[in-house]
HTML snippet that shows the backbone in 3Dmol.js (N, CA, C, O; Angstrom):
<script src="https://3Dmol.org/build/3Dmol-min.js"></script>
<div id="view" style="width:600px;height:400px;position:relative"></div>
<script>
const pdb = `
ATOM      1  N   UNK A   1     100.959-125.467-104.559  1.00  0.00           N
ATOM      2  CA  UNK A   1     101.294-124.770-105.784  1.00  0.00           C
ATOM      3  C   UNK A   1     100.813-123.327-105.734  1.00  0.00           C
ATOM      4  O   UNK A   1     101.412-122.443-106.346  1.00  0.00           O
ATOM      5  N   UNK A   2      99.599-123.067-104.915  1.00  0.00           N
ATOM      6  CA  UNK A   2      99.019-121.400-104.959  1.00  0.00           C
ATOM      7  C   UNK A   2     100.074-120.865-104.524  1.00  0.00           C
ATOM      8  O   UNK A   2     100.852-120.288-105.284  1.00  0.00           O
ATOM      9  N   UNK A   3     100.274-120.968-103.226  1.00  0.00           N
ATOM     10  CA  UNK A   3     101.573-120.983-102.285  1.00  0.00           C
ATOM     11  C   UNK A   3     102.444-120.289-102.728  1.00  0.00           C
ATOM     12  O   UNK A   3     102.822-119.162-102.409  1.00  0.00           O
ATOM     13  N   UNK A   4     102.941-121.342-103.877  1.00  0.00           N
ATOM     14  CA  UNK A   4     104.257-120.850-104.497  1.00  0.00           C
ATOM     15  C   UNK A   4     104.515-119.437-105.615  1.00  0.00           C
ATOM     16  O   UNK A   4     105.490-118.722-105.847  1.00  0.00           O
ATOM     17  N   UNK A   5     102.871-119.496-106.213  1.00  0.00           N
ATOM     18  CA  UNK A   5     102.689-118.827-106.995  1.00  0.00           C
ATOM     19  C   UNK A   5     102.732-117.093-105.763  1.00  0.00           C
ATOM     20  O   UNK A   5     103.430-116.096-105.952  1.00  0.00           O
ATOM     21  N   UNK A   6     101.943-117.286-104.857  1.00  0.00           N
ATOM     22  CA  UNK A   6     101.816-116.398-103.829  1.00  0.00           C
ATOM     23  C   UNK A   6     103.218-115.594-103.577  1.00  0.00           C
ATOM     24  O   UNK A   6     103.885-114.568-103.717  1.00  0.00           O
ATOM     25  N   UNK A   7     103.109-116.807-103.133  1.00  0.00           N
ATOM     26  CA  UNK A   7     104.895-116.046-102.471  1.00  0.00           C
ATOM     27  C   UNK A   7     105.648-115.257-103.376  1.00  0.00           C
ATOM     28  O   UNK A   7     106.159-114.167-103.120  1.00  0.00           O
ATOM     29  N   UNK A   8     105.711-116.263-105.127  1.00  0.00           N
ATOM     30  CA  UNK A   8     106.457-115.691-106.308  1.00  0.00           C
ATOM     31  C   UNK A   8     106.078-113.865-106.850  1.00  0.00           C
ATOM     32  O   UNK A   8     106.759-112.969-107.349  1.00  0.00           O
ATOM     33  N   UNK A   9     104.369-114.025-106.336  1.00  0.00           N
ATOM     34  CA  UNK A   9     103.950-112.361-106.643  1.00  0.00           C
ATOM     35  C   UNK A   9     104.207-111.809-105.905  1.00  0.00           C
ATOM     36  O   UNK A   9     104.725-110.757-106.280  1.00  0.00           O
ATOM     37  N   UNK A  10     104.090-111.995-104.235  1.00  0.00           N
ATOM     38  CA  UNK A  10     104.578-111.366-103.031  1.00  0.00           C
ATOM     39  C   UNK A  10     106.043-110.677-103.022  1.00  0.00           C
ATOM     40  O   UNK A  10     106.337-109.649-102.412  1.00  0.00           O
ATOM     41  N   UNK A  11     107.019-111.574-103.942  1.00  0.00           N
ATOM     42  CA  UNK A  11     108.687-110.816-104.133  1.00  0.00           C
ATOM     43  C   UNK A  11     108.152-110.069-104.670  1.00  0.00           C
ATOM     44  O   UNK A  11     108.030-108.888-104.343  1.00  0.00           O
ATOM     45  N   UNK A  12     107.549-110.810-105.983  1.00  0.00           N
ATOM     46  CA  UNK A  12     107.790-109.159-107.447  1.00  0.00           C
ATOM     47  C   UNK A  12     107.082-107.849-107.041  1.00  0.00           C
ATOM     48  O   UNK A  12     107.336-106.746-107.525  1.00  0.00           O
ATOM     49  N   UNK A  13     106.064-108.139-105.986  1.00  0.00           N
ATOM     50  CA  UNK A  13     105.170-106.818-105.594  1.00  0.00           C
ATOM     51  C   UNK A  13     106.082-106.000-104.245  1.00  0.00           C
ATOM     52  O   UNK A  13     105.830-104.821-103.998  1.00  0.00           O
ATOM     53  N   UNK A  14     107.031-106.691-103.521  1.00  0.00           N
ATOM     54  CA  UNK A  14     108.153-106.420-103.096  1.00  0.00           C
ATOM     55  C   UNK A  14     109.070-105.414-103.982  1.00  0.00           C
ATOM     56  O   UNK A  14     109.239-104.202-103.848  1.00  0.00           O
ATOM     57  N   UNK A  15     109.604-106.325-104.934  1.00  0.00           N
ATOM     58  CA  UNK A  15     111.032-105.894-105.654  1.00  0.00           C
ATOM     59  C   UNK A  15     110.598-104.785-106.515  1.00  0.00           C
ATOM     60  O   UNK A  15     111.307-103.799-106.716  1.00  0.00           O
ATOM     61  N   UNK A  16     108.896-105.024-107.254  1.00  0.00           N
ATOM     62  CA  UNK A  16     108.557-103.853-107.151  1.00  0.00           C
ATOM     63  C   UNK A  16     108.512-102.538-106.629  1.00  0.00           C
ATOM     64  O   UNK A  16     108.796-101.458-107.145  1.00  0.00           O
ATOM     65  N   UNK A  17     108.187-102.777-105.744  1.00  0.00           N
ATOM     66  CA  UNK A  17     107.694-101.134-104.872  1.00  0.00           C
ATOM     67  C   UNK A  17     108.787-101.144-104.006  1.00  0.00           C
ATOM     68  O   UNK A  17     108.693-100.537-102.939  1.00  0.00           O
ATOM     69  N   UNK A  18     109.816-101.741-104.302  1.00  0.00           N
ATOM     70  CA  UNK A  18     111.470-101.239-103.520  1.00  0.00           C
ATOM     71  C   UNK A  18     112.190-100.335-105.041  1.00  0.00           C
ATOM     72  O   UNK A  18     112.774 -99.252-105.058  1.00  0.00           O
ATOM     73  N   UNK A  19     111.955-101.013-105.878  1.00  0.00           N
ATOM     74  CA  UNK A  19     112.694-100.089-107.612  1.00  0.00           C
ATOM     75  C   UNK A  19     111.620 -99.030-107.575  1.00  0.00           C
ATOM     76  O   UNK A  19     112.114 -97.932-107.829  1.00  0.00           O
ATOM     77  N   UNK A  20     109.965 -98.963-107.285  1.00  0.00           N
ATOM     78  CA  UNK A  20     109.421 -97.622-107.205  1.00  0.00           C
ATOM     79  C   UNK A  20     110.094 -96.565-106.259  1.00  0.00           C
ATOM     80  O   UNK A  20     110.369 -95.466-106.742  1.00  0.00           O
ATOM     81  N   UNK A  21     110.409 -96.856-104.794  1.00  0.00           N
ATOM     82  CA  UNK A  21     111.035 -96.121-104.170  1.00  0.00           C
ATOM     83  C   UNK A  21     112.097 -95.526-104.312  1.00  0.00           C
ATOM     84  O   UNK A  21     112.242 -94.309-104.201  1.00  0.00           O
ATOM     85  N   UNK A  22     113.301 -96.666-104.679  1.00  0.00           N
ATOM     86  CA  UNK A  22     114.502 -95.845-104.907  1.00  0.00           C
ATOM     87  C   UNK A  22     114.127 -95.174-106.700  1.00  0.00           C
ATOM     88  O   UNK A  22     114.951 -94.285-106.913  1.00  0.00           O
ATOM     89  N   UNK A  23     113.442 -95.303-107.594  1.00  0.00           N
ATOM     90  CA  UNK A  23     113.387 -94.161-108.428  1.00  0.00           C
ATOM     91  C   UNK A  23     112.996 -93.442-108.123  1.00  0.00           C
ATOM     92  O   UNK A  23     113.587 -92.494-108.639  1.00  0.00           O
ATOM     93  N   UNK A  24     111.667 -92.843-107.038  1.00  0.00           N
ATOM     94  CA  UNK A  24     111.362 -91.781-106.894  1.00  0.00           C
ATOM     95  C   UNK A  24     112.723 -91.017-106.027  1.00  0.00           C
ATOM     96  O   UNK A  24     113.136 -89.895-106.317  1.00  0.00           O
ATOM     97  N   UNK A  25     113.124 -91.619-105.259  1.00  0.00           N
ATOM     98  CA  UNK A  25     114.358 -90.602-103.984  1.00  0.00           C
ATOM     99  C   UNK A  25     115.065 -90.162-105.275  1.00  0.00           C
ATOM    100  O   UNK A  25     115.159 -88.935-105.294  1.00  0.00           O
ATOM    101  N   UNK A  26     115.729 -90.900-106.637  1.00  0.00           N
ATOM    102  CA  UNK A  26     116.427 -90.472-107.221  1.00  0.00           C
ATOM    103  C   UNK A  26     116.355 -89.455-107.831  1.00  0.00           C
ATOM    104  O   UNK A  26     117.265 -88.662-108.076  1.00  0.00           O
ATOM    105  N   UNK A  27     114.867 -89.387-108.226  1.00  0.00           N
ATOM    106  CA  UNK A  27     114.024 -88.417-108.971  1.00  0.00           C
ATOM    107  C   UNK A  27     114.316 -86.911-108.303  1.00  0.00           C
ATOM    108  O   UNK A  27     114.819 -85.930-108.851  1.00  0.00           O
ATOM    109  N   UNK A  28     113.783 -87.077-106.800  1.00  0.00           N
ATOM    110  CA  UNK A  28     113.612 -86.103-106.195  1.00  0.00           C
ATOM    111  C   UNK A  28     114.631 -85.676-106.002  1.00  0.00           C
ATOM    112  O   UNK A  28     114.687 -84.581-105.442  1.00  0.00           O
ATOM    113  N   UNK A  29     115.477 -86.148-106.265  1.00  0.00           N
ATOM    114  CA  UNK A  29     117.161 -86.070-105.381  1.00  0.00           C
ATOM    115  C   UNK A  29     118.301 -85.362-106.602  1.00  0.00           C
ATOM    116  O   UNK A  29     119.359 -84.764-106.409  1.00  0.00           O
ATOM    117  N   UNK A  30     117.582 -85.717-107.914  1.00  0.00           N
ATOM    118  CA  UNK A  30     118.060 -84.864-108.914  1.00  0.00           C
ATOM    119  C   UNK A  30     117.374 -83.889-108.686  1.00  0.00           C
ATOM    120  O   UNK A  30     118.039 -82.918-108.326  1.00  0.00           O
ATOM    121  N   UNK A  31     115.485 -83.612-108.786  1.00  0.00           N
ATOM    122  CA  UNK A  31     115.054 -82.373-109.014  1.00  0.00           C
ATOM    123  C   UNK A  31     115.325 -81.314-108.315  1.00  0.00           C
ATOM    124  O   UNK A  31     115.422 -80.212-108.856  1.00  0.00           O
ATOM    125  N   UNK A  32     115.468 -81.477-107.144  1.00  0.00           N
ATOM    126  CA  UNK A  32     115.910 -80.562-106.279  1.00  0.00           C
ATOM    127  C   UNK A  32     117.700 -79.959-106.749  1.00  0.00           C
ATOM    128  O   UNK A  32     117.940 -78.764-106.579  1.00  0.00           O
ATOM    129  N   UNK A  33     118.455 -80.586-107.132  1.00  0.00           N
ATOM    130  CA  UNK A  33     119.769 -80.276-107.749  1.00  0.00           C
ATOM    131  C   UNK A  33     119.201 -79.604-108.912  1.00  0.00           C
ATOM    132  O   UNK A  33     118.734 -78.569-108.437  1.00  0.00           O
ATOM    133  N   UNK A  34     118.992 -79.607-110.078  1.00  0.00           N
ATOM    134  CA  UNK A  34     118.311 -78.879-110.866  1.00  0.00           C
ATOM    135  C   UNK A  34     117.578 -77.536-110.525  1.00  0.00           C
ATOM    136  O   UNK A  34     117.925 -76.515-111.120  1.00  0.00           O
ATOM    137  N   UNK A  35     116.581 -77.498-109.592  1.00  0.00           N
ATOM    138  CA  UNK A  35     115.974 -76.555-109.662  1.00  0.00           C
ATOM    139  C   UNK A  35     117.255 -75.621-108.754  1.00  0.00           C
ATOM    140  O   UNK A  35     117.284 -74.460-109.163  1.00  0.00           O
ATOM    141  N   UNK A  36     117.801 -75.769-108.162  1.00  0.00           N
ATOM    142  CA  UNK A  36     119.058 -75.747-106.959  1.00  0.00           C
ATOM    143  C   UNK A  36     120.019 -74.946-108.440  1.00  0.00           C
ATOM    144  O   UNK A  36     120.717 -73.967-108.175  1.00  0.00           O
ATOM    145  N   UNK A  37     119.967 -75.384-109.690  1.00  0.00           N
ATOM    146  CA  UNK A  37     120.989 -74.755-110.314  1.00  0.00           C
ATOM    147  C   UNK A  37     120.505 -73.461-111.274  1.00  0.00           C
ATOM    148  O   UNK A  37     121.053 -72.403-111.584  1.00  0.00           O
ATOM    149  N   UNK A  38     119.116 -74.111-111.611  1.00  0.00           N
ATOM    150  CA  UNK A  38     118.809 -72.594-111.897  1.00  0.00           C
ATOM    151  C   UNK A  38     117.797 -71.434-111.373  1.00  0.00           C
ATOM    152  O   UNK A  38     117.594 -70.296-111.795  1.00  0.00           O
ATOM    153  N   UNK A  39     117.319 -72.062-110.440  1.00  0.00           N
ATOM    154  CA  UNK A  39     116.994 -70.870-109.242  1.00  0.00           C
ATOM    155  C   UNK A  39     117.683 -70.322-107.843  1.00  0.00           C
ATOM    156  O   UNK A  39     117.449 -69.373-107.095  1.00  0.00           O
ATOM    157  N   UNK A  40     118.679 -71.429-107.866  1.00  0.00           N
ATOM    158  CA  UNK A  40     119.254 -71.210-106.572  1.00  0.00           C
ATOM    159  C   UNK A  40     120.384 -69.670-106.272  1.00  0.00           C
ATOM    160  O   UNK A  40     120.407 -68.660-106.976  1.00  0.00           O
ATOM    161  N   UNK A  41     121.234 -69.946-105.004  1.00  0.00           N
ATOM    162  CA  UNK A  41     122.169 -68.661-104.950  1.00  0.00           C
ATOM    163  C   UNK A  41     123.493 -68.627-106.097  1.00  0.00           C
ATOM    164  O   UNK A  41     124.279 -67.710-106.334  1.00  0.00           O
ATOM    165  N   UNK A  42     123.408 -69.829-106.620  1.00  0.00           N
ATOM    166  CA  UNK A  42     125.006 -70.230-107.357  1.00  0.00           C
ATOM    167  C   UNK A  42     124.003 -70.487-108.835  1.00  0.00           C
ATOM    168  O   UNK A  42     124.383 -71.343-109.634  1.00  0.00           O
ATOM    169  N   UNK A  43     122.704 -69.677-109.120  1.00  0.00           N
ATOM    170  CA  UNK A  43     122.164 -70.406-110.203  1.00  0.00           C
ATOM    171  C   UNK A  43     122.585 -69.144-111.498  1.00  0.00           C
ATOM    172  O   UNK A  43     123.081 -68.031-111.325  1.00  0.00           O
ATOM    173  N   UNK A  44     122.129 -69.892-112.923  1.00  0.00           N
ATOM    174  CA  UNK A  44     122.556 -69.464-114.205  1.00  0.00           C
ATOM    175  C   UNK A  44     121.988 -68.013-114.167  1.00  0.00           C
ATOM    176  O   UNK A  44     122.743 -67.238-114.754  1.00  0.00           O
ATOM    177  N   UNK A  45     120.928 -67.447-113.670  1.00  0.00           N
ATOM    178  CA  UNK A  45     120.425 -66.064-113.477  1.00  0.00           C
ATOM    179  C   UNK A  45     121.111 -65.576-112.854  1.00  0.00           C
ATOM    180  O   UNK A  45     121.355 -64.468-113.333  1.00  0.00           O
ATOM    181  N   UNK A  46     121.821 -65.813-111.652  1.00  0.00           N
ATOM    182  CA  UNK A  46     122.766 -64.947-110.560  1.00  0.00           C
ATOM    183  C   UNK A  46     123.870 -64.568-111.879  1.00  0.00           C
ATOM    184  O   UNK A  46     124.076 -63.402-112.216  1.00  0.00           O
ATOM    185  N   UNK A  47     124.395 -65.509-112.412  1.00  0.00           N
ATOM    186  CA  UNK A  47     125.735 -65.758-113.266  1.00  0.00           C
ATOM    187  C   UNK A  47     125.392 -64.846-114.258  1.00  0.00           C
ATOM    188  O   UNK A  47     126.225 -63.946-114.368  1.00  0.00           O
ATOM    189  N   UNK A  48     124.220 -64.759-115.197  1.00  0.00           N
ATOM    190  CA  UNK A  48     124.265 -63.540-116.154  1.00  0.00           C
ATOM    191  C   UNK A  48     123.812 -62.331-115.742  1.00  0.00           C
ATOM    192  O   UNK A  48     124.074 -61.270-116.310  1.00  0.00           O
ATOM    193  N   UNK A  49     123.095 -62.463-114.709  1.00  0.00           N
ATOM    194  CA  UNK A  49     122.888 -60.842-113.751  1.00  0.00           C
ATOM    195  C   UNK A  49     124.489 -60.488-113.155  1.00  0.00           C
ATOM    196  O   UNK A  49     124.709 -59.333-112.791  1.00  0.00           O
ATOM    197  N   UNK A  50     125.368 -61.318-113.088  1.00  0.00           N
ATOM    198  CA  UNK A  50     126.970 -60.807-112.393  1.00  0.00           C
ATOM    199  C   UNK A  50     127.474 -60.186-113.571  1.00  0.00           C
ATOM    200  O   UNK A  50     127.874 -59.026-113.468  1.00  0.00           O
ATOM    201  N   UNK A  51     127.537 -60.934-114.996  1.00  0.00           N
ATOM    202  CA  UNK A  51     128.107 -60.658-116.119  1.00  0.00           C
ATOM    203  C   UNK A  51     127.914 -59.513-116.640  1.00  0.00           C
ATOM    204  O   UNK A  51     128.721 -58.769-117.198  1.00  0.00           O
ATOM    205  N   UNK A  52     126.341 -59.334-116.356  1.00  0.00           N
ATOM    206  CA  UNK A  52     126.099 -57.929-116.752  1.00  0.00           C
ATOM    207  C   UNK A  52     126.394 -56.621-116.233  1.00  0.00           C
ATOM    208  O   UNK A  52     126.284 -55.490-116.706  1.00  0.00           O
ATOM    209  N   UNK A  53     126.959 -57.256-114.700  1.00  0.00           N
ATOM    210  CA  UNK A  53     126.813 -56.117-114.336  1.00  0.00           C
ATOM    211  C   UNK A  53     128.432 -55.781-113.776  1.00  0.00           C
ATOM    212  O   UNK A  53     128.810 -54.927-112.974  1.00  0.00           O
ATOM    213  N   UNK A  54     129.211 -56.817-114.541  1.00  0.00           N
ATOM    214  CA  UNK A  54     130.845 -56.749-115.016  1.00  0.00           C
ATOM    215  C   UNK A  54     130.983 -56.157-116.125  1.00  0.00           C
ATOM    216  O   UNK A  54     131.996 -55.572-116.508  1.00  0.00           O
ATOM    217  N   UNK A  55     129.977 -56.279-116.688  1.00  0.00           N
ATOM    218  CA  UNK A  55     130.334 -55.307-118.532  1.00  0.00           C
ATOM    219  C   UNK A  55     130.049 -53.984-118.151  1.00  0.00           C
ATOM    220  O   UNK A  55     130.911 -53.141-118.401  1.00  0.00           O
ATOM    221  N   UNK A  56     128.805 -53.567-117.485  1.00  0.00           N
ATOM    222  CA  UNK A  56     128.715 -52.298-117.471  1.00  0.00           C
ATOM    223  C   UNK A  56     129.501 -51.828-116.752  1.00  0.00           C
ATOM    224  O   UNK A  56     129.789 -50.685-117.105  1.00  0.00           O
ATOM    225  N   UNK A  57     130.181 -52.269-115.589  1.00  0.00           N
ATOM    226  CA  UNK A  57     131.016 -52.122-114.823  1.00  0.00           C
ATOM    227  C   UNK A  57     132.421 -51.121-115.049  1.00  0.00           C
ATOM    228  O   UNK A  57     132.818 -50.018-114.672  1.00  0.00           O
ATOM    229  N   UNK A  58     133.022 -52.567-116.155  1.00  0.00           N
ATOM    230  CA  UNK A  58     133.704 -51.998-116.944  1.00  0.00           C
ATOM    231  C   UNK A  58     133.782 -50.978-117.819  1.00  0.00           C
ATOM    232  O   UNK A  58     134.826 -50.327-117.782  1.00  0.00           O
ATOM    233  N   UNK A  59     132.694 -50.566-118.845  1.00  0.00           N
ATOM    234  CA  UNK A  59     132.429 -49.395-119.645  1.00  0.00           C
ATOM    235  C   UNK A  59     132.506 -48.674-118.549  1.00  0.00           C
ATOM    236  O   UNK A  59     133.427 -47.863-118.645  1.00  0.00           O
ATOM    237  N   UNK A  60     131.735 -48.590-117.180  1.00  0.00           N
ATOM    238  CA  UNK A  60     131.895 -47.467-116.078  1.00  0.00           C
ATOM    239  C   UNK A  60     133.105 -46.624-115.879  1.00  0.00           C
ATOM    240  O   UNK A  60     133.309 -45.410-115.917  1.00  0.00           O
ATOM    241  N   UNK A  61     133.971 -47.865-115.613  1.00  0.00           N
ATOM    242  CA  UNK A  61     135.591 -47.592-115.491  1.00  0.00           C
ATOM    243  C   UNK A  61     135.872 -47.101-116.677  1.00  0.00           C
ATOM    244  O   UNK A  61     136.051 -45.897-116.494  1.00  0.00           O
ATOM    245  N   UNK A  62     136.078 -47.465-118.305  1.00  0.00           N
ATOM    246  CA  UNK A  62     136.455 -46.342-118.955  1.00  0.00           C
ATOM    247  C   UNK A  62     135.944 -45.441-119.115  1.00  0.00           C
ATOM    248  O   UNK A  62     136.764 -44.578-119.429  1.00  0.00           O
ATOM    249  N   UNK A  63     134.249 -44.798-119.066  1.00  0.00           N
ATOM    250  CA  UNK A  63     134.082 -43.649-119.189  1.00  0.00           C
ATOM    251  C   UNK A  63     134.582 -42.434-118.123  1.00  0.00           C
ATOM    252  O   UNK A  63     135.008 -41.305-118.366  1.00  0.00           O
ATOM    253  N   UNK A  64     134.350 -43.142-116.827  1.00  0.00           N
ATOM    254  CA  UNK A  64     135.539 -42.416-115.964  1.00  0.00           C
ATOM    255  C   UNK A  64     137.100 -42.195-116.336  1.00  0.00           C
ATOM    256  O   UNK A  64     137.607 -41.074-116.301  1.00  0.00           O
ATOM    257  N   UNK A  65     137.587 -42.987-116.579  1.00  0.00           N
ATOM    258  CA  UNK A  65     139.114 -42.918-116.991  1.00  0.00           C
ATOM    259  C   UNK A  65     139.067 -41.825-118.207  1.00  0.00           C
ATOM    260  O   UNK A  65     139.803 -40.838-118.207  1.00  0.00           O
ATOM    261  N   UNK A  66     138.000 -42.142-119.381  1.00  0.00           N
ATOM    262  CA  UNK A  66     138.498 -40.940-120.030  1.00  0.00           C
ATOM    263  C   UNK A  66     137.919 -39.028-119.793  1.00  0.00           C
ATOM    264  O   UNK A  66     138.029 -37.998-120.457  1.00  0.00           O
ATOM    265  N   UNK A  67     137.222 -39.465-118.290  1.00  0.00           N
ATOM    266  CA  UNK A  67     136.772 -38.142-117.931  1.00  0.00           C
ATOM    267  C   UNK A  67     137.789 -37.711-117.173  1.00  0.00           C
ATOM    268  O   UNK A  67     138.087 -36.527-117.014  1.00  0.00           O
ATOM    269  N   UNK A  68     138.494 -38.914-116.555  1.00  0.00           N
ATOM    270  CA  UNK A  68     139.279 -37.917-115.394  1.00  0.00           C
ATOM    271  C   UNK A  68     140.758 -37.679-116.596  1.00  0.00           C
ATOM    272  O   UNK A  68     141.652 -36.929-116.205  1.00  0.00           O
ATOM    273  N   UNK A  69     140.853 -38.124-117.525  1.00  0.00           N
ATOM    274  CA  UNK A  69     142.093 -37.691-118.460  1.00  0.00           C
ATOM    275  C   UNK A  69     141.885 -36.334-119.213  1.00  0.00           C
ATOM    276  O   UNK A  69     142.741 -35.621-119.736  1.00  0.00           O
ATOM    277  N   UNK A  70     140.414 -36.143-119.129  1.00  0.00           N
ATOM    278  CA  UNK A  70     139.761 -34.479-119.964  1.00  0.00           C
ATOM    279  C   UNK A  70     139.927 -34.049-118.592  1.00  0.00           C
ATOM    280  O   UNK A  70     140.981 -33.413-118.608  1.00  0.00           O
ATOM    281  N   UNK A  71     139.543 -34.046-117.606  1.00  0.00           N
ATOM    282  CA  UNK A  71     139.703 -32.978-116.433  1.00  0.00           C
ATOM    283  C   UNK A  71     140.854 -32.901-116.521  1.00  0.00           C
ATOM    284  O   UNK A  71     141.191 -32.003-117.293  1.00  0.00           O
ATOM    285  N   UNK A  72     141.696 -33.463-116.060  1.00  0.00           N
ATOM    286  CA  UNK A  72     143.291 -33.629-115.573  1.00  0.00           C
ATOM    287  C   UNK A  72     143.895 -32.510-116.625  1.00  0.00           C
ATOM    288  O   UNK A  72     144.459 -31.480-116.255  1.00  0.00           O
ATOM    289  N   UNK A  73     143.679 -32.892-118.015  1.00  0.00           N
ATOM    290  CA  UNK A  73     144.492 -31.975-119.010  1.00  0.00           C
ATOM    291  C   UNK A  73     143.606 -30.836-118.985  1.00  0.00           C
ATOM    292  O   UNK A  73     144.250 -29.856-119.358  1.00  0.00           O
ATOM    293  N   UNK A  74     142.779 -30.625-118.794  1.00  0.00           N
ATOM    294  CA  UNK A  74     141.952 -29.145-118.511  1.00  0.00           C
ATOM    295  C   UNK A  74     142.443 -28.367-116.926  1.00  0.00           C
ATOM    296  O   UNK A  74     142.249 -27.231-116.493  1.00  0.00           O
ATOM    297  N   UNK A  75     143.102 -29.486-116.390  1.00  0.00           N
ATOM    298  CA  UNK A  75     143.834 -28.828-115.029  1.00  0.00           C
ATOM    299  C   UNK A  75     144.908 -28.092-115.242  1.00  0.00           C
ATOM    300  O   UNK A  75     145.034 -26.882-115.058  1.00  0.00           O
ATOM    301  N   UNK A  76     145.805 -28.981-115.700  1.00  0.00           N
ATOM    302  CA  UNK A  76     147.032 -28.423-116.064  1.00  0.00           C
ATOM    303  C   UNK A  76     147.063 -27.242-117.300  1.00  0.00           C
ATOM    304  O   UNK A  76     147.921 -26.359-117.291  1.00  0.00           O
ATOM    305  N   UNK A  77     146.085 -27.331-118.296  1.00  0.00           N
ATOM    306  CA  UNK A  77     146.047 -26.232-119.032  1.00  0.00           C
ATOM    307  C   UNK A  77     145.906 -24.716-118.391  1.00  0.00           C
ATOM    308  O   UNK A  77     146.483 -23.705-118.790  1.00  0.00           O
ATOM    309  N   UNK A  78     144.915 -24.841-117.209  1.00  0.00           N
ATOM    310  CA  UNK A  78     144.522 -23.904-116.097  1.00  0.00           C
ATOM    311  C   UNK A  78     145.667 -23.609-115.421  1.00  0.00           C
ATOM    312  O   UNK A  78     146.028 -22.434-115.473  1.00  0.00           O
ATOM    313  N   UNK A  79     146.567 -24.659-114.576  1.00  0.00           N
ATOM    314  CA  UNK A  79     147.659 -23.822-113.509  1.00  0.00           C
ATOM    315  C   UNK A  79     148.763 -23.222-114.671  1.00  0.00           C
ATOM    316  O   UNK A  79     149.666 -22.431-114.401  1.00  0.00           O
ATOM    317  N   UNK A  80     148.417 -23.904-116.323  1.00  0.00           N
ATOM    318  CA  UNK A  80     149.830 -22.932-116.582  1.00  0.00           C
ATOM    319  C   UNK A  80     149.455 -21.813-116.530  1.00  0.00           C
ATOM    320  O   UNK A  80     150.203 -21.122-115.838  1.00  0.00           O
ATOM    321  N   UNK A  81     148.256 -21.058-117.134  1.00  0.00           N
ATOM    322  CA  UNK A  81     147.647 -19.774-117.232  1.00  0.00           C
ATOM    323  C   UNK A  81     147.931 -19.283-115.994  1.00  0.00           C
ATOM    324  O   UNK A  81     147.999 -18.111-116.366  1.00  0.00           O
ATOM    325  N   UNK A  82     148.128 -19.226-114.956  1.00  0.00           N
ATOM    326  CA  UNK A  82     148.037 -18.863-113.481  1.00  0.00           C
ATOM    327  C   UNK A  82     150.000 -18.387-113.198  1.00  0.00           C
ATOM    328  O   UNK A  82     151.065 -18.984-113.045  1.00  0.00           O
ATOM    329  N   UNK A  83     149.502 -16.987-113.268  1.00  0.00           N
ATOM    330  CA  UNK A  83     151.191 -16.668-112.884  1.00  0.00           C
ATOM    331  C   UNK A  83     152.070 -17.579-111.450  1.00  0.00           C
ATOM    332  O   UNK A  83     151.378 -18.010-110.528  1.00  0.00           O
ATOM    333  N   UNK A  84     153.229 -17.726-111.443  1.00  0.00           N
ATOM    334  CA  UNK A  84     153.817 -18.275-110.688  1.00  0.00           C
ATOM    335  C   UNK A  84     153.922 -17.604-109.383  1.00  0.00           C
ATOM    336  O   UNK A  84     153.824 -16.391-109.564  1.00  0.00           O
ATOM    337  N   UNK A  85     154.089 -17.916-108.075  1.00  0.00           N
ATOM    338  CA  UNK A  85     154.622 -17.262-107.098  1.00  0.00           C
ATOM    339  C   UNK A  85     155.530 -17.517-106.497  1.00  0.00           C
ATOM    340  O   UNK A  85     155.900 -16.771-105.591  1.00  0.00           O
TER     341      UNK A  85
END
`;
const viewer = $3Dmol.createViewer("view");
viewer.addModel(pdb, "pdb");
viewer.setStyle({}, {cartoon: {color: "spectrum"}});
viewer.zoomTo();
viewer.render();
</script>
């Protein structure tokens, strides 16, 4: 009868520390995906450091666009003044 009892704790201390193992791999196996998403090369900081630097980007491009539209018409105001040859 010990025997049986033996053996019966021997699984559960088994089936135990086989469900400890595979939760920890799982554990680890998410944390690393996680930390992977927001520290990594593809992480949420890369993504709003890109965004930001698509907005300013953009304002870049129109403040240029409306400088080179004041030069441009300040050009042509200039060659008309300029007799013909």
């Amino acid at each position: 009868m010990a025997q049986k009892s033996n053996r019966f704790i021997s699984k559960e201390v088994r089936r135990f520390t086989v469900i400890a193992i595979i939760s920890i791999a799982i554990t680890l196996f998410l944390s690393y995906h996680v930390a992977n998403l927001l520290f990594g090369v593809n992480s949420f900081e890369v993504y709003k450091s890109l965004k930001n630097k698509r907005s300013y980007l953009i304002s870049e491009i129109n403040r240029l666009q409306e400088s080179n539209a004041r030069l441009q018409k300040e050009y042509f105001e200039l060659k008309n003044l300029e007799p013909e040859e």
